[in-house]
N, C-alpha and C positions, 0 to 999 in steps of 0.2 A: 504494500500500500504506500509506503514509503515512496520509492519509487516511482507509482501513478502519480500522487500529489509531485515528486519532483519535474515531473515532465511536462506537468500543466504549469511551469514557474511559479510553483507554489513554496516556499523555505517553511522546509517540514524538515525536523531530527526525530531520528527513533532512536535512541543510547540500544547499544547492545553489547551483550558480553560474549567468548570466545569460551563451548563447552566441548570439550570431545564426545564424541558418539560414536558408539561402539553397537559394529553389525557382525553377524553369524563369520563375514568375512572379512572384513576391513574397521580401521577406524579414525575417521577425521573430524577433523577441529571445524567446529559449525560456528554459527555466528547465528542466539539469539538473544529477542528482543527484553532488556534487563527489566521493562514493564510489559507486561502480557497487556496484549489489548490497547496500548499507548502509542500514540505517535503525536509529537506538538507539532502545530505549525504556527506561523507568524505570517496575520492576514488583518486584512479591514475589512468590513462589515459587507462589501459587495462581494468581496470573494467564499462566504460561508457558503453559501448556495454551489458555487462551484467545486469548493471539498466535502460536503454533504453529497454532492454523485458521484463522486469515485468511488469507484470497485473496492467493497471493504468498508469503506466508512461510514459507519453504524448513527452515530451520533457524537458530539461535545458534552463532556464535563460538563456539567454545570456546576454554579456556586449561585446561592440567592439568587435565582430563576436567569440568571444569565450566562455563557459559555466563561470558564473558568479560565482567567489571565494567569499565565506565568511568568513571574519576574524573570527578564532575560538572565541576571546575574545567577537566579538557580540555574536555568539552563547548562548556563557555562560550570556552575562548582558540577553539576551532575556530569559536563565533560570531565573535568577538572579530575575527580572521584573515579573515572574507567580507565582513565592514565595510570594514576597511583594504583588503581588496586583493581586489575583485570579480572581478578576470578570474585570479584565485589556479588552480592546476590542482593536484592530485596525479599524480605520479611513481611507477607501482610499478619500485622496485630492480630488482625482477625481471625488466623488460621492457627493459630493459638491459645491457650486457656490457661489461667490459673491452674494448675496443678499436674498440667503436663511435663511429661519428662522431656530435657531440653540438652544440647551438646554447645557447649563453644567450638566456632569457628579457626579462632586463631588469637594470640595472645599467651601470655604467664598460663593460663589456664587453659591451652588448646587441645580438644577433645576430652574434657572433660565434662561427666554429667552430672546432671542435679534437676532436682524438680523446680517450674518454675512459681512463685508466691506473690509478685506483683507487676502488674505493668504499671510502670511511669512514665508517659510520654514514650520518649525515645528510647527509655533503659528498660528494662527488666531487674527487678531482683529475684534471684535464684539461690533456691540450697544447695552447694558443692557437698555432696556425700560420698565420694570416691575417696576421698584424702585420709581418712582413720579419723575423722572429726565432723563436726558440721562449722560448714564454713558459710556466710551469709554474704555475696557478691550481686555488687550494682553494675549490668554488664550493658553495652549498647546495645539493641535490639535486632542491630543488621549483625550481629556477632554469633545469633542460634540458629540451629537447625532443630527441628525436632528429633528426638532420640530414637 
């Protein structure tokens, strides 16, 4: 979709990250999209009409009944963020609960598990129970996978 919006001179970005994919006989480095279902573009108000028909796109965000504005400067740290840290994944909150078993990513504490106890915004706190103790840790949220 990407793609169709670029060809209509549309300035559309889809961030994406680089996973391997592994088949019965081969296995290469794919390229997807680090938000399922996302692609921004950068348009006025005549051209909604015009990325509403291309092949793919469903609808816009909204935010308080309007199509939801991104700060260009997110934009860019969201570039900024697949530089530094290519194998980066997005977490949705929501595909997680209170008292699921949860894995750190990477850090002091990589691969380790613990149940998780709160969301806070952007963190998680989680109880590290692997160590011979209980240890009570405020981790960023883009750091779990589930267990």
């Amino acid at each position: 979709m990407n793609q169709l919006l670029q060809t209509q001179d549309i300035v559309s970005y889809c961030p994406v990250k680089k996973v391997e994919h592994v088949w019965s006989d081969r296995k290469k480095i794919v390229e997807i999209p680090l938000f399922s279902s996302y692609v921004f573009v950068k348009i006025n108000m005549r051209e909604q009409s015009k990325v509403r028909q291309t092949l793919g796109v469903i609808n816009f965000v909204y935010h308080q009944g309007k199509p939801a504005i991104v700060d260009e400067k997110v934009i860019e740290e969201v570039k900024h963020f697949i530089q530094l840290c290519p194998d980066m994944e997005v977490i949705n909150l929501k595909d997680v609960s209170v008292g699921d078993r949860v894995k750190i990513k990477s850090g002091v504490f990589v691969n380790q598990t613990g149940k998780l106890l709160e969301i806070q915004g952007k963190h998680v706190l989680m109880s590290l129970d692997n160590l011979g103790c209980l240890l009570i840790a405020k981790v960023p949220a883009n750091n779990i996978v589930t267990a």
